[in-house]
C-alpha positions as a Markdown table, in Angstrom:
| # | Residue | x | y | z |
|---|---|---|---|---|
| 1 | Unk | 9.0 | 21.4 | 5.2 |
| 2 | Unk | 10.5 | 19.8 | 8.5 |
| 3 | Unk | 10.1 | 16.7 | 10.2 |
| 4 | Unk | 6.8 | 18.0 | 12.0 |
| 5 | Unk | 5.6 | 18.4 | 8.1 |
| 6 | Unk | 6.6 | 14.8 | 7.1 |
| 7 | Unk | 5.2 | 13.7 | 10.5 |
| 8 | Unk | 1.9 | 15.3 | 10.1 |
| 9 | Unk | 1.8 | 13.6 | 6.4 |
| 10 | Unk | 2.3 | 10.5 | 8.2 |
| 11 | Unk | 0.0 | 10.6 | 10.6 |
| 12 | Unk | -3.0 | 11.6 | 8.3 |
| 13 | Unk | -2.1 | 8.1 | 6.2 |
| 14 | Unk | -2.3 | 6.2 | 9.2 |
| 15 | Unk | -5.5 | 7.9 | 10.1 |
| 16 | Unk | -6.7 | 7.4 | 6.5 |
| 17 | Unk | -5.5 | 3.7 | 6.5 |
| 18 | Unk | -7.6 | 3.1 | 10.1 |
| 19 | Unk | -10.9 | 4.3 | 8.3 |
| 20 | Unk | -11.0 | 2.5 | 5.5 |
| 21 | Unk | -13.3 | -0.9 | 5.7 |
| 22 | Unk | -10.9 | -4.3 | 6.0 |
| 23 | Unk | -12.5 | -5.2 | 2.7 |
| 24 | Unk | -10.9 | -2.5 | 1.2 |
| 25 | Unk | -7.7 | -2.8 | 2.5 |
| 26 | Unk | -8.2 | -6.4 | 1.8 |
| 27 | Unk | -8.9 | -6.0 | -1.7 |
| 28 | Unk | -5.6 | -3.8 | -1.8 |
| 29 | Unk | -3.4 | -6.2 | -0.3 |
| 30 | Unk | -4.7 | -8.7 | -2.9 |
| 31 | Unk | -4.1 | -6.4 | -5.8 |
| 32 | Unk | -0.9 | -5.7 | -4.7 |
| 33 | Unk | 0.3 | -9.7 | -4.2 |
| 34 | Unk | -1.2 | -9.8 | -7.9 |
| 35 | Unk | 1.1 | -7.3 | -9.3 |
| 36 | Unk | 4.2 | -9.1 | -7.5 |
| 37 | Unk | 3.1 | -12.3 | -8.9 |
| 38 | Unk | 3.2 | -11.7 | -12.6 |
| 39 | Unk | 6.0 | -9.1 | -12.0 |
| 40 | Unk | 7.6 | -12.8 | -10.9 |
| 41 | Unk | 7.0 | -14.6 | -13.1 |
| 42 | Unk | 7.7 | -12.3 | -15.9 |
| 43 | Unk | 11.0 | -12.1 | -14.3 |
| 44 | Unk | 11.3 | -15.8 | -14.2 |
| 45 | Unk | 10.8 | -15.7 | -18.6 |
| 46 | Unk | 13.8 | -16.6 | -21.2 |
């Protein structure tokens, strides 16, 4: 459990993140400016 391992790890996300359709990713990016939104304004509340 080296740096090869942690590299390999790495390199099969990238390789995961390349294949998935921009809609996809898209739809994640979206989700994910969602959460930090309300976790925002949440923090804003008395």
């Amino acid at each position: 459990m080296g740096r090869r391992y942690i590299a390999s790890l790495n390199n099969a996300e990238a390789q995961t993140h390349h294949s998935q359709p921009p809609r996809l990713l898209f739809h994640q990016r979206l989700h994910q400016a969602e959460h930090y939104y309300t976790k925002g304004l949440t923090a804003m509340l008395p």
